[in-house]
N, C-alpha and C positions, 0 to 999 in steps of 0.2 A: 488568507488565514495567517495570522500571528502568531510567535512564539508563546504569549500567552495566551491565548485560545487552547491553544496544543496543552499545555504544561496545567489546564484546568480536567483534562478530561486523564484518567489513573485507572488503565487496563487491569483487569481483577483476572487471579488467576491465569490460566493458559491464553488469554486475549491478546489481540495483538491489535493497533491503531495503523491502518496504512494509508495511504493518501496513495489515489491511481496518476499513473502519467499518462500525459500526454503522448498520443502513438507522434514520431516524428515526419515531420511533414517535408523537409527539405534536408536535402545529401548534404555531404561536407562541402561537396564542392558548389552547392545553390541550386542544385535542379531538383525543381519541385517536385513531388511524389504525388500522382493522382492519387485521390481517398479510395478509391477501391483495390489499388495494390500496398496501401499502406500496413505495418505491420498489426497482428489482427491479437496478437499474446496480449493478456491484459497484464503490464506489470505493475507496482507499486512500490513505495517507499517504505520503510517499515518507521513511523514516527514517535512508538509507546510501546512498550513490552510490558506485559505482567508479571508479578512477581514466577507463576506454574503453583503446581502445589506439592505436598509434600513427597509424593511420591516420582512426579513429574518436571523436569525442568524445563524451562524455557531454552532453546536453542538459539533462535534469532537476538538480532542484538536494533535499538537503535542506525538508522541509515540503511541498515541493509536492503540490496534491491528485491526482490520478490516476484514471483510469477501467484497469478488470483485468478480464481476457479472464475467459468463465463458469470454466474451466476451464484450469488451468495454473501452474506455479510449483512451486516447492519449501518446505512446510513445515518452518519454524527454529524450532527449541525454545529460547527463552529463559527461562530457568529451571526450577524443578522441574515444573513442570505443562507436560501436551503440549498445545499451544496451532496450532491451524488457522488463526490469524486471522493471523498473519505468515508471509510469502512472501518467498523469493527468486527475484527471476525477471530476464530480459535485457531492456537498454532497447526491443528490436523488440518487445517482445509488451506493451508497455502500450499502450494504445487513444488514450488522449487525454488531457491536461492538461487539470484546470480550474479556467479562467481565472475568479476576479471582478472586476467592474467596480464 
């Protein structure tokens, strides 16, 4: 997915554009993670913010990391290939920011 791809789709209102990650597969140190103990949180990127609206602001900001409900959101086809990993969904149904220290 491309910077223009991203930069054609314009979250309306409370909407927010995320893109899921990848759960990680291999430790800092190389030992690879079976998929069944791998981590099971669904998080994502936050890629588009909507303006909110007039009563409501948008809280999230571009980049931010994101925890996303098991279930929910609308798959966005950017570009040729149908792609599951990018969701548009409303600032109420992301779970929780996360935060590094």
């Amino acid at each position: 997915m491309t910077n223009q791809a991203i930069k054609r789709i314009i979250p309306l209102l409370d909407r927010i554009l995320v893109r899921k990650l990848k759960p990680v597969k291999k430790t800092a140190t190389g030992i690879l993670i079976p998929e069944g103990s791998q981590e099971t949180l669904h998080r994502g990127e936050v890629l588009a913010v909507g303006p909110g609206s007039d009563k409501d602001k948008v809280t999230l900001k571009t980049g931010d990391i994101v925890i996303l409900p098991t279930y929910g959101g609308s798959p966005v086809n950017l570009g040729d290939k149908t792609d599951d990993s990018t969701l548009l969904l409303r600032e109420s149904e992301i779970l929780a920011v996360v935060v590094d220290n």
